[in-house]
CHARMM-style PDB file with segment names, atoms N, HN, CA, C and O in Angstrom:
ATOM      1  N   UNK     1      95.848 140.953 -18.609  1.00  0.00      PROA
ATOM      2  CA  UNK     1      95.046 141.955 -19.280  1.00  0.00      PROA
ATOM      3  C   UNK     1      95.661 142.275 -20.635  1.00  0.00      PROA
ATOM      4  O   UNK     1      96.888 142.372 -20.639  1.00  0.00      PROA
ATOM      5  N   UNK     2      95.136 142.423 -21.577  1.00  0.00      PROA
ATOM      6  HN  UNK     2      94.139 142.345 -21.574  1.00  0.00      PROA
ATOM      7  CA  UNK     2      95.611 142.846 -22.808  1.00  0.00      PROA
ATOM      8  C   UNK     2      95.514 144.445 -23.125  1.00  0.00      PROA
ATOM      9  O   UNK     2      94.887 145.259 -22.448  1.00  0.00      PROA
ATOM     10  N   UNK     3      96.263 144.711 -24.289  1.00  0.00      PROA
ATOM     11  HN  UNK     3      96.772 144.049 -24.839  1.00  0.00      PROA
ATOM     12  CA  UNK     3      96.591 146.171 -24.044  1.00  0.00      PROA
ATOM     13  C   UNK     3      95.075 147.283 -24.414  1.00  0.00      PROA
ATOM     14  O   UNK     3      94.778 148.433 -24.094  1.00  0.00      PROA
ATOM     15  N   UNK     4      94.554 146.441 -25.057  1.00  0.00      PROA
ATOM     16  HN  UNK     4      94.795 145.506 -25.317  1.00  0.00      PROA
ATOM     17  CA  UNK     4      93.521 147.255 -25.375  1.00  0.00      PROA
ATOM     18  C   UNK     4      92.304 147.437 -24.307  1.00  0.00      PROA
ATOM     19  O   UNK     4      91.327 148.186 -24.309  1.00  0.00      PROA
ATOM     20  N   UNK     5      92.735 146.505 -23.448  1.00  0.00      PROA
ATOM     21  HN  UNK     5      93.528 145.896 -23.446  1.00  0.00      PROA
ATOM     22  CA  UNK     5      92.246 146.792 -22.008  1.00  0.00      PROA
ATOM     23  C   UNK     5      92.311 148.219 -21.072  1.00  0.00      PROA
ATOM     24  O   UNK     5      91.521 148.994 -20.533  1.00  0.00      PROA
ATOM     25  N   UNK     6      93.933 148.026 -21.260  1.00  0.00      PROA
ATOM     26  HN  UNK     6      94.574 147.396 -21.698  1.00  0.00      PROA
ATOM     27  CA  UNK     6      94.314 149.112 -20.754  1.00  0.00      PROA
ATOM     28  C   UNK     6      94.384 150.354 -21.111  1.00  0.00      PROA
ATOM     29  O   UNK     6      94.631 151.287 -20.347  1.00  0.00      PROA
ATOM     30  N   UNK     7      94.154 150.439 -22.378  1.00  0.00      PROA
ATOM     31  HN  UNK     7      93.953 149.681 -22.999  1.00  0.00      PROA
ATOM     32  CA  UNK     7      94.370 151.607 -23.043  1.00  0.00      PROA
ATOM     33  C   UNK     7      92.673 151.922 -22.821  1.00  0.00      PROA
ATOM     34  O   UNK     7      92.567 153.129 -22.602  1.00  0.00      PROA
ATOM     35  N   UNK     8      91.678 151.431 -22.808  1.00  0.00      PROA
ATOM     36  HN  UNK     8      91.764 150.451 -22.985  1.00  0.00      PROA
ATOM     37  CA  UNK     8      90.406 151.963 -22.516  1.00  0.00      PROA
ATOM     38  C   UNK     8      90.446 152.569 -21.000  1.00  0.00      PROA
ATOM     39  O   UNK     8      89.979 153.636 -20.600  1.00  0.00      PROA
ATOM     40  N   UNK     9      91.355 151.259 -20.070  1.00  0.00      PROA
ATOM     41  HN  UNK     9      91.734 150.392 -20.395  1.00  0.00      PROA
ATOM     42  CA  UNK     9      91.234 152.244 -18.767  1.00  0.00      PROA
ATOM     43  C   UNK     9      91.970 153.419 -18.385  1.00  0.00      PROA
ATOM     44  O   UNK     9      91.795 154.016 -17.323  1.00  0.00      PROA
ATOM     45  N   UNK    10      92.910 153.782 -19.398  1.00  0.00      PROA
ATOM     46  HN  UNK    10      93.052 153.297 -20.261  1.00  0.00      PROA
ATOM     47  CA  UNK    10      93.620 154.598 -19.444  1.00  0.00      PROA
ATOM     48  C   UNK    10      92.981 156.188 -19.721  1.00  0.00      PROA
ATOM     49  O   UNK    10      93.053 157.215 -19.046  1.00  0.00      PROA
ATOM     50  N   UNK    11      92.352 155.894 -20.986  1.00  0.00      PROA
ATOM     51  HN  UNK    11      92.293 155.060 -21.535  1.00  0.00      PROA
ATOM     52  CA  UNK    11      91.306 156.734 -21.586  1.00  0.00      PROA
ATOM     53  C   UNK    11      90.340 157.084 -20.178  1.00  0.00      PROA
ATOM     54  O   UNK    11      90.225 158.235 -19.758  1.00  0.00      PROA
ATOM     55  N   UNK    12      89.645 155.845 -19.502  1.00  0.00      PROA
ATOM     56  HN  UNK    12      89.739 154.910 -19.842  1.00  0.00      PROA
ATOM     57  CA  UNK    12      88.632 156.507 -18.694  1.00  0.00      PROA
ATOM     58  C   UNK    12      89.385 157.288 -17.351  1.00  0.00      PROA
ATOM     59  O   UNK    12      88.775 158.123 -16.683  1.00  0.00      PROA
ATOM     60  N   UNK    13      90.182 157.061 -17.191  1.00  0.00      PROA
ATOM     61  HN  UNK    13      90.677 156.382 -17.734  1.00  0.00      PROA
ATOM     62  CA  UNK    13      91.044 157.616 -15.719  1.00  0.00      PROA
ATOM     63  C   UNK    13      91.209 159.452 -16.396  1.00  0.00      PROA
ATOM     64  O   UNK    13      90.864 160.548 -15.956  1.00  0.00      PROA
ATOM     65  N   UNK    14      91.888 158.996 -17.604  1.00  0.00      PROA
ATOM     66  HN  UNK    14      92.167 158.105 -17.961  1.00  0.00      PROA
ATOM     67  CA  UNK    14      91.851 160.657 -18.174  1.00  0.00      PROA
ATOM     68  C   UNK    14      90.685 161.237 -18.051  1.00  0.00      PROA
ATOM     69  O   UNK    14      90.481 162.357 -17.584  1.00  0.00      PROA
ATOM     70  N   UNK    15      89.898 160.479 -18.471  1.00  0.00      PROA
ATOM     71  HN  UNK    15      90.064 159.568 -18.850  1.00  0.00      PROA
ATOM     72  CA  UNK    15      88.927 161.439 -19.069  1.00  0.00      PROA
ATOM     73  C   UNK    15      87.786 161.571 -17.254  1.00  0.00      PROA
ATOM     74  O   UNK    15      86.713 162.136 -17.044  1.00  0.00      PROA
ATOM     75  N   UNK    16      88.353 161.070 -16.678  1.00  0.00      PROA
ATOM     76  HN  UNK    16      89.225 160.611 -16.849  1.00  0.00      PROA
ATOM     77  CA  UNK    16      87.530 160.827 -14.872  1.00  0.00      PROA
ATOM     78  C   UNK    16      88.437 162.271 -14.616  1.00  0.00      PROA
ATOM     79  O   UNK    16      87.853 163.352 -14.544  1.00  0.00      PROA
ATOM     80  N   UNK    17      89.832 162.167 -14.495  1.00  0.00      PROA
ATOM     81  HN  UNK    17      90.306 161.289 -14.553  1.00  0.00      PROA
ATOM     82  CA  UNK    17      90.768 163.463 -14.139  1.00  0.00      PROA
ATOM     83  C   UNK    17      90.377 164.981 -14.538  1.00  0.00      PROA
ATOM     84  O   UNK    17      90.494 166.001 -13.859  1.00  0.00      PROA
ATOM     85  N   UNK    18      89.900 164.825 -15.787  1.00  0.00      PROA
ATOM     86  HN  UNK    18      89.805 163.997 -16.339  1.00  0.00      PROA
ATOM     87  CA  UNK    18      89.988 166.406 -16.498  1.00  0.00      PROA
ATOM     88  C   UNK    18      88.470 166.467 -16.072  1.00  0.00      PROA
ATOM     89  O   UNK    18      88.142 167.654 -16.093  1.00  0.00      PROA
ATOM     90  N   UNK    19      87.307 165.588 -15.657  1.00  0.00      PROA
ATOM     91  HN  UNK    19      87.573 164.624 -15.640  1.00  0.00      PROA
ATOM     92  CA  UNK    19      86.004 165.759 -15.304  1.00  0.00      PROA
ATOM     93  C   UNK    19      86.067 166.618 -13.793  1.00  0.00      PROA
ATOM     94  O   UNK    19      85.200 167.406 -13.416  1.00  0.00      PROA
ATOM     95  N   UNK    20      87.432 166.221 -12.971  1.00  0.00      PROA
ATOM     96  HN  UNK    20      88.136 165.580 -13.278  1.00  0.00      PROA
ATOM     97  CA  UNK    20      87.453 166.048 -11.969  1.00  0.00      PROA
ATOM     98  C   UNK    20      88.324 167.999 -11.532  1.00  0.00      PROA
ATOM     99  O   UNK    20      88.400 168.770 -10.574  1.00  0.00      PROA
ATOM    100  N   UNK    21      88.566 167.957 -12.305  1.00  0.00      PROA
ATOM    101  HN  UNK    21      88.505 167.332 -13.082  1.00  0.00      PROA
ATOM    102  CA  UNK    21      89.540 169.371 -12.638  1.00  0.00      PROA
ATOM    103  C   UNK    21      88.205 170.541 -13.043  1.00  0.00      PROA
ATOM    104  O   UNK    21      87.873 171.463 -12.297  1.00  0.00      PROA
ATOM    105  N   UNK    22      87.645 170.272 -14.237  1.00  0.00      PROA
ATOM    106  HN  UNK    22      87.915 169.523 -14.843  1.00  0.00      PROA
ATOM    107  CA  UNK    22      86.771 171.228 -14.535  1.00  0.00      PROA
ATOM    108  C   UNK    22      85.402 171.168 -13.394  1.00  0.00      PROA
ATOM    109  O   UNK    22      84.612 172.072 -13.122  1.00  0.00      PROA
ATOM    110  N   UNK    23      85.441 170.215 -13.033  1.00  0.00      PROA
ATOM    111  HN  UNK    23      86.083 169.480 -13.254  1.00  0.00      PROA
ATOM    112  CA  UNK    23      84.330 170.828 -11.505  1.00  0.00      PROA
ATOM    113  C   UNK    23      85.082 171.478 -10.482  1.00  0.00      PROA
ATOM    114  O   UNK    23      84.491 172.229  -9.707  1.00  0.00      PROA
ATOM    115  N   UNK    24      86.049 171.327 -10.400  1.00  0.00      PROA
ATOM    116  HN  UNK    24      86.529 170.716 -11.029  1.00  0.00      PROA
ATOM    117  CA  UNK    24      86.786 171.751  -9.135  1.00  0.00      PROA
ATOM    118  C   UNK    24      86.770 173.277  -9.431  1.00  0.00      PROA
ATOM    119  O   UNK    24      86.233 174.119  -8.711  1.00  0.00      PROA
ATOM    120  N   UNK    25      87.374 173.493 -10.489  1.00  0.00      PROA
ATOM    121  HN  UNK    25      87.810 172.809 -11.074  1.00  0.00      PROA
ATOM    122  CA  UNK    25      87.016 174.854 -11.147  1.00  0.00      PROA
ATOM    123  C   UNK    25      85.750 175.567 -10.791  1.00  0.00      PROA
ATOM    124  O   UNK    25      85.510 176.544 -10.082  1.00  0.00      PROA
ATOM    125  N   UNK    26      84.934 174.668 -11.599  1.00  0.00      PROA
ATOM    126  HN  UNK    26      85.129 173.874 -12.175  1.00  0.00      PROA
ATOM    127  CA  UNK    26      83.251 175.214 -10.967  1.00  0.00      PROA
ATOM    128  C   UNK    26      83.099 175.419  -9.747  1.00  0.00      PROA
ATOM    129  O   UNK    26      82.423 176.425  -9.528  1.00  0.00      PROA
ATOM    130  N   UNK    27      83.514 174.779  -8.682  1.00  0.00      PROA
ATOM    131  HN  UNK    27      84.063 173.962  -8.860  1.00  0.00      PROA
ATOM    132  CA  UNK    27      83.187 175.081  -7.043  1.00  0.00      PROA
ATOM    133  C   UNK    27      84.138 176.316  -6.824  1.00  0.00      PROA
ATOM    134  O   UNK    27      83.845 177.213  -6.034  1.00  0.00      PROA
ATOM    135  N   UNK    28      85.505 176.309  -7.705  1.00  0.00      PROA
ATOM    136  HN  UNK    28      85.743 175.580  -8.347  1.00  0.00      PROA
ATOM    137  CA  UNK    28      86.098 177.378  -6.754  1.00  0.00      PROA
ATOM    138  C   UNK    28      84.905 179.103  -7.704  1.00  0.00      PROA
ATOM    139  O   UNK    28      84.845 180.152  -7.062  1.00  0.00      PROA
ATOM    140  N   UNK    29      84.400 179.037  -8.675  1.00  0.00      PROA
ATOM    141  HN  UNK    29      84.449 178.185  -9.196  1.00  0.00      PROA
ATOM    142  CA  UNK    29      83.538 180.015  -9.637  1.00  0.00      PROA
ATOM    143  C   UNK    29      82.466 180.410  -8.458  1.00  0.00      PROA
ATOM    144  O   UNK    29      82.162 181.516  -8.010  1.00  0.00      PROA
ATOM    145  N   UNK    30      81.903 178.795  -8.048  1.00  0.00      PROA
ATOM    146  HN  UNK    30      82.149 177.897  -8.412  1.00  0.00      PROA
ATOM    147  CA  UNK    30      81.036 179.425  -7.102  1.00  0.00      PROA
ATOM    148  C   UNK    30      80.983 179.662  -5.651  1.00  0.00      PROA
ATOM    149  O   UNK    30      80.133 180.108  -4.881  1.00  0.00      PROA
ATOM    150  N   UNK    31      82.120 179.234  -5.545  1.00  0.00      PROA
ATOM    151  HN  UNK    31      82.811 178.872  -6.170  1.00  0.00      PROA
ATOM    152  CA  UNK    31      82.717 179.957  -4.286  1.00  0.00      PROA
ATOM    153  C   UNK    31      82.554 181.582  -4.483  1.00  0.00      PROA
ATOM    154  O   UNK    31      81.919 182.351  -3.763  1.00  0.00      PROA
ATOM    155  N   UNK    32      83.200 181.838  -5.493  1.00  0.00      PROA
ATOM    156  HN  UNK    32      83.717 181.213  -6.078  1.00  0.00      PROA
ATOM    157  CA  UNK    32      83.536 183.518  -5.455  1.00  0.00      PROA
ATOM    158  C   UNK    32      82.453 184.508  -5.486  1.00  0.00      PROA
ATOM    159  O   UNK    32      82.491 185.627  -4.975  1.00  0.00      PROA
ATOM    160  N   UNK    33      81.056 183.745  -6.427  1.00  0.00      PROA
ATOM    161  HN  UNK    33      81.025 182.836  -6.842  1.00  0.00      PROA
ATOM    162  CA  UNK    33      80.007 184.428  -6.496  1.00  0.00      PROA
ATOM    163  C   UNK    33      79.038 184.081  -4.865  1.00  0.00      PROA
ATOM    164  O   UNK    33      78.185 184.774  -4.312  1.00  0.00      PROA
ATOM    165  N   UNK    34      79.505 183.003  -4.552  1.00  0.00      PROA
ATOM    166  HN  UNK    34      80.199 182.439  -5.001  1.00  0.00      PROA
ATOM    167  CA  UNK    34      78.756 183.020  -3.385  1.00  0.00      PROA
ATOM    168  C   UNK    34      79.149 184.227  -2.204  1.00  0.00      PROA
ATOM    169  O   UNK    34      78.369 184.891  -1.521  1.00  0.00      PROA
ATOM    170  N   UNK    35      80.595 184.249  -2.231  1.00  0.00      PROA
ATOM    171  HN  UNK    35      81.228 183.709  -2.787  1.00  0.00      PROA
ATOM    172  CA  UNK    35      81.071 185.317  -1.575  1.00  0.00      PROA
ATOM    173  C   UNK    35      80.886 186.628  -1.581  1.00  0.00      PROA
ATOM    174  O   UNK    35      80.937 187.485  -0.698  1.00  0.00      PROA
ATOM    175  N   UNK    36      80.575 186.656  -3.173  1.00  0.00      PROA
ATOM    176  HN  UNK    36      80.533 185.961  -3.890  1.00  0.00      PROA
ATOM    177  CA  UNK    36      79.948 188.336  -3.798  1.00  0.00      PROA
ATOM    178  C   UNK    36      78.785 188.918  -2.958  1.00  0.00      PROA
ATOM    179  O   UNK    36      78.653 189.988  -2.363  1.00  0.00      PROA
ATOM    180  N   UNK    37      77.690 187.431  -3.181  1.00  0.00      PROA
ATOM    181  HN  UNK    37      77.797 186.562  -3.665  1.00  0.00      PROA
ATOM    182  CA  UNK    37      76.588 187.857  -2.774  1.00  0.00      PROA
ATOM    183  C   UNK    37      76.186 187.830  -1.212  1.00  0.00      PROA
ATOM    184  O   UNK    37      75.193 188.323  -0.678  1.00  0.00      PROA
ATOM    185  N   UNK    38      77.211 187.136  -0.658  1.00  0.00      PROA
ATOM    186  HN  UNK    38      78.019 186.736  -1.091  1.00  0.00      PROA
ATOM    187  CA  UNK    38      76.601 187.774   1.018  1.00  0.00      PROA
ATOM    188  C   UNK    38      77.445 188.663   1.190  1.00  0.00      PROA
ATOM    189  O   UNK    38      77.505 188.858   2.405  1.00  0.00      PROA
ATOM    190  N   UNK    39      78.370 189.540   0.479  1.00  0.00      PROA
ATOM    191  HN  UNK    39      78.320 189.383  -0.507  1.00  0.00      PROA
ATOM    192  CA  UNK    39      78.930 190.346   0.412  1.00  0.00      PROA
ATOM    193  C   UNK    39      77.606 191.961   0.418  1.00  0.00      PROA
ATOM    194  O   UNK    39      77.451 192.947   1.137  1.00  0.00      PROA
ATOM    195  N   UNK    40      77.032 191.478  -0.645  1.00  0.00      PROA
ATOM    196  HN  UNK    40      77.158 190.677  -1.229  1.00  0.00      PROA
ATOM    197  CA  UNK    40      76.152 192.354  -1.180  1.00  0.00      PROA
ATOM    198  C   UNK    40      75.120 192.248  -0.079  1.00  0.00      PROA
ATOM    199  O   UNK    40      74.867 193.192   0.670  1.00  0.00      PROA
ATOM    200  N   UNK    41      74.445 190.892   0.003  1.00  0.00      PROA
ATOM    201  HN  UNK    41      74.650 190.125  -0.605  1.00  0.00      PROA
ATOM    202  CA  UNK    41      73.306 190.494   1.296  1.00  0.00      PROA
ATOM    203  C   UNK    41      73.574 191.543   2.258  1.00  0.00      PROA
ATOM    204  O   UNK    41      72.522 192.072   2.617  1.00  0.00      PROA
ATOM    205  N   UNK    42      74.736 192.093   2.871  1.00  0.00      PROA
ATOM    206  HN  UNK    42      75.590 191.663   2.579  1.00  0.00      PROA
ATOM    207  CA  UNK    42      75.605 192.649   4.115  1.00  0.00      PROA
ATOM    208  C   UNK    42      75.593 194.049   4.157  1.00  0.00      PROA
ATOM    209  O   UNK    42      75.533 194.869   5.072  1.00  0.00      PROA
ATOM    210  N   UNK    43      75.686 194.136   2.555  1.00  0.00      PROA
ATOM    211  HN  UNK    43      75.735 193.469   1.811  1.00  0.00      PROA
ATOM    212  CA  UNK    43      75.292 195.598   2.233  1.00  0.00      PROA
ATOM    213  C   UNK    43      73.801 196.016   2.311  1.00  0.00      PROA
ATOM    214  O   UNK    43      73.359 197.152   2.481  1.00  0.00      PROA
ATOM    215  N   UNK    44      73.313 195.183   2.197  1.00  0.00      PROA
ATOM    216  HN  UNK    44      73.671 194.260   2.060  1.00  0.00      PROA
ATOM    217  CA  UNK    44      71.820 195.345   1.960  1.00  0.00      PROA
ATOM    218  C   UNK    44      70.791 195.396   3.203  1.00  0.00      PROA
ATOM    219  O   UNK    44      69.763 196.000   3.509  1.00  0.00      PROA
ATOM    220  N   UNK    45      71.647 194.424   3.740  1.00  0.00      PROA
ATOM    221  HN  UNK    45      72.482 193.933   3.490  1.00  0.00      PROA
ATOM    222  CA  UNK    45      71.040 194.646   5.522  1.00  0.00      PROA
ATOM    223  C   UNK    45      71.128 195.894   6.444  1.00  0.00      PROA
ATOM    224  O   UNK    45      70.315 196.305   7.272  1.00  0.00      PROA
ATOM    225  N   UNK    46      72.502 196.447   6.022  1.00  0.00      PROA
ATOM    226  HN  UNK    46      73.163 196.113   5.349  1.00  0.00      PROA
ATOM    227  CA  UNK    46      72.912 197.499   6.765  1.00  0.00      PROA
ATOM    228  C   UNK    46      72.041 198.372   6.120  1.00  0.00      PROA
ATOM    229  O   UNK    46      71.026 198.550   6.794  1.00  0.00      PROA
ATOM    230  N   UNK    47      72.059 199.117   4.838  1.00  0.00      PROA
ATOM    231  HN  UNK    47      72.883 198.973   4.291  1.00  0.00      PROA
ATOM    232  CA  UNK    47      71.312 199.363   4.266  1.00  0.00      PROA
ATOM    233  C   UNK    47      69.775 199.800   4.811  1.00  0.00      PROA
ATOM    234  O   UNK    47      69.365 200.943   5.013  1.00  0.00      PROA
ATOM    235  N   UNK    48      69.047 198.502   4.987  1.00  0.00      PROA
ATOM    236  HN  UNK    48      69.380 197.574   4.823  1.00  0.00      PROA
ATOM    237  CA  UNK    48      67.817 198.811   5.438  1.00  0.00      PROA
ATOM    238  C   UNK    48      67.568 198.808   6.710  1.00  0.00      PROA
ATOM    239  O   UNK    48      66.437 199.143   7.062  1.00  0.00      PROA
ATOM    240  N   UNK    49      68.550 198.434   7.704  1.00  0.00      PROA
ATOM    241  HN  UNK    49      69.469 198.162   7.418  1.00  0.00      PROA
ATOM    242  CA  UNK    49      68.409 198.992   8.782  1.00  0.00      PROA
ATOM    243  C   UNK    49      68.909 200.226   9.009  1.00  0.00      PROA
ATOM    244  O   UNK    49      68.468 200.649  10.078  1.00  0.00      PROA
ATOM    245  N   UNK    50      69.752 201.116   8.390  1.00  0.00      PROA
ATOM    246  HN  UNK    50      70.110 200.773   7.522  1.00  0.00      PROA
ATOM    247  CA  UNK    50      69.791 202.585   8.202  1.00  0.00      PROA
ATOM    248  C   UNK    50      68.661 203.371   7.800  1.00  0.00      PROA
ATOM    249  O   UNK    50      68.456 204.550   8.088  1.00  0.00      PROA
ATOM    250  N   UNK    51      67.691 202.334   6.859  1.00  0.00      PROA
ATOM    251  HN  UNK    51      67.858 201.376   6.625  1.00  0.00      PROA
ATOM    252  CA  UNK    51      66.280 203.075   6.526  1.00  0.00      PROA
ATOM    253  C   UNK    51      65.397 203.076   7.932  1.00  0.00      PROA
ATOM    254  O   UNK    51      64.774 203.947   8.539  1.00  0.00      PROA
ATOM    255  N   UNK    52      65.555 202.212   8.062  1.00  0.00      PROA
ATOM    256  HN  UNK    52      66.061 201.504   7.569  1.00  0.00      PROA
ATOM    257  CA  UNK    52      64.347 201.535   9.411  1.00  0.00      PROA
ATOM    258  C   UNK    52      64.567 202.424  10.165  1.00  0.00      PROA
ATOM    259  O   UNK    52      63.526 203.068  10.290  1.00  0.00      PROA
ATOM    260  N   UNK    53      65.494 202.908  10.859  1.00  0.00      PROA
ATOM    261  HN  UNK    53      66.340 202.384  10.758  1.00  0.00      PROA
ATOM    262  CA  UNK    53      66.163 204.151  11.953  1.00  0.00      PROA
ATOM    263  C   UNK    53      65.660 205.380  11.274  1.00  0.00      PROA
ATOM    264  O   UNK    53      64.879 206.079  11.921  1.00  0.00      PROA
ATOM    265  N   UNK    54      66.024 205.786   9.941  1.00  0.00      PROA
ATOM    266  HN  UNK    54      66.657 205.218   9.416  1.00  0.00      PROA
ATOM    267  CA  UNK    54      65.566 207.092   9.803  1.00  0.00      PROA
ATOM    268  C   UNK    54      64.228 207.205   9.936  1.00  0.00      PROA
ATOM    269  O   UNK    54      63.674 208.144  10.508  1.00  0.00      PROA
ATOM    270  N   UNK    55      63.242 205.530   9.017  1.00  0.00      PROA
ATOM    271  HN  UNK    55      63.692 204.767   8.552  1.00  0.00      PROA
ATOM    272  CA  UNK    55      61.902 205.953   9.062  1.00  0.00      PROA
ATOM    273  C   UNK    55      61.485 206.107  10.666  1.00  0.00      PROA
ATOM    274  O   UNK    55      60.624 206.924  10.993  1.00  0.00      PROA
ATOM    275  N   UNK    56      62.180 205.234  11.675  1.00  0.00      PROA
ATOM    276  HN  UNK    56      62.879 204.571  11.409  1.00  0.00      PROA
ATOM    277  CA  UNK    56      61.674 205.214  13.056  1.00  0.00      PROA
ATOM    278  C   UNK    56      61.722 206.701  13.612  1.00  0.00      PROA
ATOM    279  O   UNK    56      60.872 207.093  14.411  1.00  0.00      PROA
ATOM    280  N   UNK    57      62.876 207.608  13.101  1.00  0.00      PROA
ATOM    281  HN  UNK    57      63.567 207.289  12.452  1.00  0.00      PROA
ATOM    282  CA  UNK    57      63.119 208.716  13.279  1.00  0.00      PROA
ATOM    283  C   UNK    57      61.947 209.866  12.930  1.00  0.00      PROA
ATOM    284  O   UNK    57      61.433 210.576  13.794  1.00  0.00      PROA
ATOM    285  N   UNK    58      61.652 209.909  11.638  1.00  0.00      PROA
ATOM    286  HN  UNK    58      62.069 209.332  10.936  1.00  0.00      PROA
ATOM    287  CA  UNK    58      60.877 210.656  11.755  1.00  0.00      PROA
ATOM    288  C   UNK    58      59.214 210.225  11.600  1.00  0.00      PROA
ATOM    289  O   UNK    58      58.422 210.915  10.958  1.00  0.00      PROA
ATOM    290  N   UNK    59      58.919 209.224  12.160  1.00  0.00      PROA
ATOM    291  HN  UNK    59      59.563 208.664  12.681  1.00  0.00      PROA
ATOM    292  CA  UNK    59      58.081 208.804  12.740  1.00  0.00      PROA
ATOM    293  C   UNK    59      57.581 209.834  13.964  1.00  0.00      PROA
ATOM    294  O   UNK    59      56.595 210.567  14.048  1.00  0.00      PROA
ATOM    295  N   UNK    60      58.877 209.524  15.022  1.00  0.00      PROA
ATOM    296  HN  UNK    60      59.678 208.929  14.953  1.00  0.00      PROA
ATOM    297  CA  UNK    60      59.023 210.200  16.011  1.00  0.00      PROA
ATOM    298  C   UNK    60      58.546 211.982  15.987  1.00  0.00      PROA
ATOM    299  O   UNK    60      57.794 212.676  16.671  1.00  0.00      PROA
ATOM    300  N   UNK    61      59.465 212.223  14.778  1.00  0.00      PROA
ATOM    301  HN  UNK    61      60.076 211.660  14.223  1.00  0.00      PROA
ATOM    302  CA  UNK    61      59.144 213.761  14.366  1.00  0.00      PROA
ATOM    303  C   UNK    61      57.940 214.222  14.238  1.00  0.00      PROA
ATOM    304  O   UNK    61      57.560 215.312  14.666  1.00  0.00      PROA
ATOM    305  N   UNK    62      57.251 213.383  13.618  1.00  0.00      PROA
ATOM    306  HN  UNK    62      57.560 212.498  13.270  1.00  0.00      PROA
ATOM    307  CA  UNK    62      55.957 213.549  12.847  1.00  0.00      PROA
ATOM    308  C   UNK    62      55.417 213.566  14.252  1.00  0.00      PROA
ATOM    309  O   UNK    62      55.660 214.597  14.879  1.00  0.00      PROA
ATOM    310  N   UNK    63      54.818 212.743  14.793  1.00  0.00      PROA
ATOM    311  HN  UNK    63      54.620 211.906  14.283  1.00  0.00      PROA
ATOM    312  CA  UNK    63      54.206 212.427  16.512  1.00  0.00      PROA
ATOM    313  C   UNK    63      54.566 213.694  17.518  1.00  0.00      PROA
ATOM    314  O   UNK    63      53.703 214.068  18.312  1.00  0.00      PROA
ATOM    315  N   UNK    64      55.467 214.149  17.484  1.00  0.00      PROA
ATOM    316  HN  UNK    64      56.168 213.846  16.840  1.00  0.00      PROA
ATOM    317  CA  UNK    64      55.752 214.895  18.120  1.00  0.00      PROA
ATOM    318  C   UNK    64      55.561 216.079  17.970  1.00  0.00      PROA
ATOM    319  O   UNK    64      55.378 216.760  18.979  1.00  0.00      PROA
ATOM    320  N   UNK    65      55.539 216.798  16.445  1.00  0.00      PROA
ATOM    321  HN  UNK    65      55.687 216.244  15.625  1.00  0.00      PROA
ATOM    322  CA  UNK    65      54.855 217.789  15.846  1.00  0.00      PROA
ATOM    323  C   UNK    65      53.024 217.468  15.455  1.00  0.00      PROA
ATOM    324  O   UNK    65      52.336 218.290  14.850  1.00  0.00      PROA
ATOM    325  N   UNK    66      52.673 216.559  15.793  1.00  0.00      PROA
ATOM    326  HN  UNK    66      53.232 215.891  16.285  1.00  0.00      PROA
ATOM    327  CA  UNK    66      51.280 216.297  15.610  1.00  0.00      PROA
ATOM    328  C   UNK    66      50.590 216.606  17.050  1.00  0.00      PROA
ATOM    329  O   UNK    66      49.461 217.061  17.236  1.00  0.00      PROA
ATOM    330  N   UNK    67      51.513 216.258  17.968  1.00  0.00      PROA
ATOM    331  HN  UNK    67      52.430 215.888  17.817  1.00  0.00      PROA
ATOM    332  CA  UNK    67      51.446 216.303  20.151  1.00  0.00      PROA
ATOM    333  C   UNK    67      51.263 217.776  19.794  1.00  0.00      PROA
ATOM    334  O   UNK    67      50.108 218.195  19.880  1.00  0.00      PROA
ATOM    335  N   UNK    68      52.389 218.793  19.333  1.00  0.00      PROA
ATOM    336  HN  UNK    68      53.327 218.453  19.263  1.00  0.00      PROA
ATOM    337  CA  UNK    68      52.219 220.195  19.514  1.00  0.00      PROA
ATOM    338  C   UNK    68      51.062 220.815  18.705  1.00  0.00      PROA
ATOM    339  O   UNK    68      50.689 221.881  19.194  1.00  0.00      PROA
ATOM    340  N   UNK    69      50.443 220.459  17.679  1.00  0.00      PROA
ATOM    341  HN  UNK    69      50.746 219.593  17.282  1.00  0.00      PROA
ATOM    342  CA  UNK    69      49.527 221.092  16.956  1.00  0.00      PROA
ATOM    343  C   UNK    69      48.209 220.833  17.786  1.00  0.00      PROA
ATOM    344  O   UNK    69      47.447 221.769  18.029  1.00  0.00      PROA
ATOM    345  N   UNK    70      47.943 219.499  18.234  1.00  0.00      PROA
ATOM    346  HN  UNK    70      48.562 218.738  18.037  1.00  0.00      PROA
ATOM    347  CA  UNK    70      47.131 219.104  19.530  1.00  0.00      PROA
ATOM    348  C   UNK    70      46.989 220.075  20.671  1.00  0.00      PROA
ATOM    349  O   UNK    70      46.027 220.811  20.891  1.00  0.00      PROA
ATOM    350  N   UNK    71      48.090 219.961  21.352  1.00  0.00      PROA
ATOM    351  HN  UNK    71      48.872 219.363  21.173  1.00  0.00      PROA
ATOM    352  CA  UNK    71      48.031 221.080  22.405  1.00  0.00      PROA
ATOM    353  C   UNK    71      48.030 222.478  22.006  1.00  0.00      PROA
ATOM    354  O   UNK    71      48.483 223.249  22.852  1.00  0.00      PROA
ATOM    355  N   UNK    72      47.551 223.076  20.713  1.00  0.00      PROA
ATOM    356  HN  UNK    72      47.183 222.450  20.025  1.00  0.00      PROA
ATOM    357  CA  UNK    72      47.784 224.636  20.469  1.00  0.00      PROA
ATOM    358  C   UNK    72      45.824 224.978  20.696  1.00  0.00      PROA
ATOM    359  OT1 UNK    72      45.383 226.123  20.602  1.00  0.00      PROA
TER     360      UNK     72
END
């Protein structure tokens, strides 16, 4: 092989390495935001199942003060 052979494959191995580095980067970026957001998802669930209970709640209220105005 002659050198100018090598010096091109040299060039492409670098330039394959630092391709190989700055994605790795990118996965660990979206690792973190992926983590954010079922972070948040988690919040958000709890969230509306705390709504769902209160609305089920006074659902209940309402029905039950509607039963007594019925029977008056």
């Amino acid at each position: 092989m002659s050198l100018s052979v090598l010096d091109e494959l040299e060039s492409k191995i670098k330039q394959a390495v630092e391709t190989i580095q700055l994605l790795q980067l990118e996965v660990e970026e979206l690792k973190e935001k992926n983590a954010e957001i079922e972070s948040a998802k988690a919040t958000l669930n709890q969230e509306y199942e705390q709504l769902k209970a209160e609305q089920q709640s006074f659902q209940e209220r309402l029905r039950s003060l509607l039963g007594q105005i019925d029977n008056v």
